[in-house]
C-alpha positions as CSV (number, residue, x, y, z in Angstrom):
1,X,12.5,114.0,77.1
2,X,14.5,115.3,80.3
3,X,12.3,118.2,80.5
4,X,8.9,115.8,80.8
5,X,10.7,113.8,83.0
6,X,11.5,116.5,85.2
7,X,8.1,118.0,84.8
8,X,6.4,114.9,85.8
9,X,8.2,114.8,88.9
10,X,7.3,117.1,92.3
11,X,9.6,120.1,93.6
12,X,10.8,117.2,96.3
13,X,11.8,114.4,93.4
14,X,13.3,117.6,91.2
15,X,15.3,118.8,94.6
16,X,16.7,114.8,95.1
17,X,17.4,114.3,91.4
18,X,19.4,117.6,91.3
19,X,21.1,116.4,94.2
20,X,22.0,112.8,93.2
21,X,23.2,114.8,89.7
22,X,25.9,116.9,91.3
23,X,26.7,114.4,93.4
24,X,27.6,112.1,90.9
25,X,28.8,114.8,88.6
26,X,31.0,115.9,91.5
27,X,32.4,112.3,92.0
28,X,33.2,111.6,88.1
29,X,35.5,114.9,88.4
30,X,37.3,114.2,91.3
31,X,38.3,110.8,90.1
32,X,39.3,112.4,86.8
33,X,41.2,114.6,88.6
34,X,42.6,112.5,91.3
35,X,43.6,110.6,88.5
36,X,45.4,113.2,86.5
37,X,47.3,114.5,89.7
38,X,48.5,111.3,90.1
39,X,49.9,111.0,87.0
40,X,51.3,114.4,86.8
41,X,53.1,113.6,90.4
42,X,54.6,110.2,89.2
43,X,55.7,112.1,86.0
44,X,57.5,114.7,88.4
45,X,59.2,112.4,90.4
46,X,60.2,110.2,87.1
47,X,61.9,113.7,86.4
48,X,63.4,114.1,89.6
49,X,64.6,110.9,89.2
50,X,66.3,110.8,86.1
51,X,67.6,114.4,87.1
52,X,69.1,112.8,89.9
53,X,70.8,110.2,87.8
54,X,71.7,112.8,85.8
55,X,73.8,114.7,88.6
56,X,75.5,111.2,89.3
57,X,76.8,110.7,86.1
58,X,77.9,114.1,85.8
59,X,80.1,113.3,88.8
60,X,81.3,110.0,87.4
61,X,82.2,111.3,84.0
62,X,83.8,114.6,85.9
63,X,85.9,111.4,87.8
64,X,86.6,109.7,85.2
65,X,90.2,110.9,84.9
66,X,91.0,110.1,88.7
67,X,89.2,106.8,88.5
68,X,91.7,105.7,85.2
69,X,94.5,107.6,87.0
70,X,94.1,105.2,90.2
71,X,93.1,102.4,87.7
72,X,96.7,102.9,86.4
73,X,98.5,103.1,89.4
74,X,97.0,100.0,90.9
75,X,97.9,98.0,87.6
76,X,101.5,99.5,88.0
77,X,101.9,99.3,91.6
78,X,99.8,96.1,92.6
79,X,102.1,93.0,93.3
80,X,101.5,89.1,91.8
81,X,101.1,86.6,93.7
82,X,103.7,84.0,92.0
83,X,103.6,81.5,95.2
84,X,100.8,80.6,97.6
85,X,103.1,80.4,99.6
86,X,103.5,84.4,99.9
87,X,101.0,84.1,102.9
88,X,103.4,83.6,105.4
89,X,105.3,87.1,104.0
90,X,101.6,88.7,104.9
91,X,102.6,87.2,108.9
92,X,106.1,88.3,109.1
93,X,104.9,91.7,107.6
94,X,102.2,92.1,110.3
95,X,104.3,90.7,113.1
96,X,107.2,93.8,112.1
97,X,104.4,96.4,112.2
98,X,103.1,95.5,115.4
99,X,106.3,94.7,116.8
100,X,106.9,98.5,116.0
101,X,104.2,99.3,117.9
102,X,104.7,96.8,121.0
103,X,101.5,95.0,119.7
104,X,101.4,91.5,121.3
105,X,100.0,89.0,118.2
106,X,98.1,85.9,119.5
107,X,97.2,82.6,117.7
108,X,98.6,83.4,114.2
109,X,96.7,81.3,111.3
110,X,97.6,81.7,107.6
111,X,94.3,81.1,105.5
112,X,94.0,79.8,102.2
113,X,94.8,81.5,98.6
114,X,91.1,83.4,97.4
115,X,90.9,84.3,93.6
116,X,88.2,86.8,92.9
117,X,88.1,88.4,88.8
118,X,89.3,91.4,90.4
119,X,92.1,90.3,92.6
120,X,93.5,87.2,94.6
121,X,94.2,87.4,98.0
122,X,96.0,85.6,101.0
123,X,94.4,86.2,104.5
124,X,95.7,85.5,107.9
125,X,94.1,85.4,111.2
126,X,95.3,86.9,114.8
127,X,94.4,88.1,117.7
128,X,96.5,91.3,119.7
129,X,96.8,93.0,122.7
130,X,97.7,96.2,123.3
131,X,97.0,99.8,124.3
132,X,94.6,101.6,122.1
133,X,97.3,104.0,120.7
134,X,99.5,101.7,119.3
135,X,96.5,99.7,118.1
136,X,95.3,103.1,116.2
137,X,98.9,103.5,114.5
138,X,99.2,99.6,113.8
139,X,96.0,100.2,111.4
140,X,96.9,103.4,110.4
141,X,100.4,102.0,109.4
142,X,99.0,98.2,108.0
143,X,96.5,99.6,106.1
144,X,98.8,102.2,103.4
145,X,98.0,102.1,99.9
146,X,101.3,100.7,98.9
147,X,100.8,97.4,101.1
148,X,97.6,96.3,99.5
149,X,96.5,94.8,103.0
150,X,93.0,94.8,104.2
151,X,91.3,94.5,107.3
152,X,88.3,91.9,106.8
153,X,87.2,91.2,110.3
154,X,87.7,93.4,113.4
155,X,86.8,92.4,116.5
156,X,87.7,94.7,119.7
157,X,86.9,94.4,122.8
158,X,88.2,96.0,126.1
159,X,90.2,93.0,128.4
160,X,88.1,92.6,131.4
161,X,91.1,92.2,133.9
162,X,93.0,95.7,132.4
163,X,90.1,98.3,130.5
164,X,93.5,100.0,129.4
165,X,94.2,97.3,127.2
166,X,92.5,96.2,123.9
167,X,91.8,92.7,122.9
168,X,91.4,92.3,119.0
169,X,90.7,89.1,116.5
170,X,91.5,90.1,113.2
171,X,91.4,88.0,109.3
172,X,93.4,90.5,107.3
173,X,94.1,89.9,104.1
174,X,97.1,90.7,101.3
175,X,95.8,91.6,97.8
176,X,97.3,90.8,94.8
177,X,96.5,91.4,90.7
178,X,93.8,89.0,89.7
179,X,95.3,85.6,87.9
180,X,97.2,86.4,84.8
181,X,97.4,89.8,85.2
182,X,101.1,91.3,85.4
């Protein structure tokens, strides 16, 4: 049938036909193969994927003993909060450090009592001034593992009348084992 077809047709309609043919043919086979490309690329980066994820647990389950060890150690060493009324402790802690430090505190506000499932906390607000040294060693020296105090806010800026000295507003807050916990 394709061969009367073809024979009834002149060298011209034969040369067009061929062409429109391989055309087409040539089209069907680069979508089949665009197609298969594309699925053999989202299959490698599926695998580079779950090879990543794969790395990262490695490095979690290679952690695991620090993570229970500091688990541990923060049950131990992290203190109850038995009074709301231990926020003004979190003031006269941070007014000692910074009076180390000659650390002027500003406009001292105790905030309220926060209870989150993994800790409570009691914040306070202030504002400093101060050299940028001290400042430096006031965070350095607020901010050890043992005191469970966290800077929440910082906001510095350089006193327009003295650029030696730093202005700061900080909310710092105290952490304390999560309700119930002892």
């Amino acid at each position: 049938m394709i061969a009367r077809w073809l024979a009834q047709m002149n060298q011209r309609e034969r040369m067009l036909a061929l062409t429109v043919g391989a055309i087409l043919f040539l089209l069907v086979n680069l979508a089949i193969w665009s197609a298969l490309l594309g699925m053999s690329a989202g299959a490698r980066s599926d695998y580079a994927a779950q090879r990543a994820a794969r790395a990262e647990q490695k490095i979690y389950l290679g952690a695991e003993k620090t993570w229970k060890r500091r688990s541990e150690w923060l049950k131990k060493s992290q203190p109850t909060l038995s009074n709301p009324a231990e926020a003004s402790s979190l003031l006269t802690q941070v007014k000692q450090i910074a009076g180390k430090y000659n650390i002027q505190i500003d406009d001292p506000q105790i905030g309220a009592v926060e209870a989150t499932p993994s800790h409570q906390s009691v914040s306070a607000t202030f504002e400093t001034k101060s050299g940028w040294e001290p400042l430096v060693r006031f965070f350095y020296d607020a901010q050890r593992p043992e005191a469970f105090i966290v800077f929440e806010t910082v906001n510095l800026m350089v006193d327009s009348g003295d650029p030696t000295v730093m202005r700061g507003r900080f909310k710092i807050a105290k952490w304390f084992a999560p309700a119930g916990q002892k």
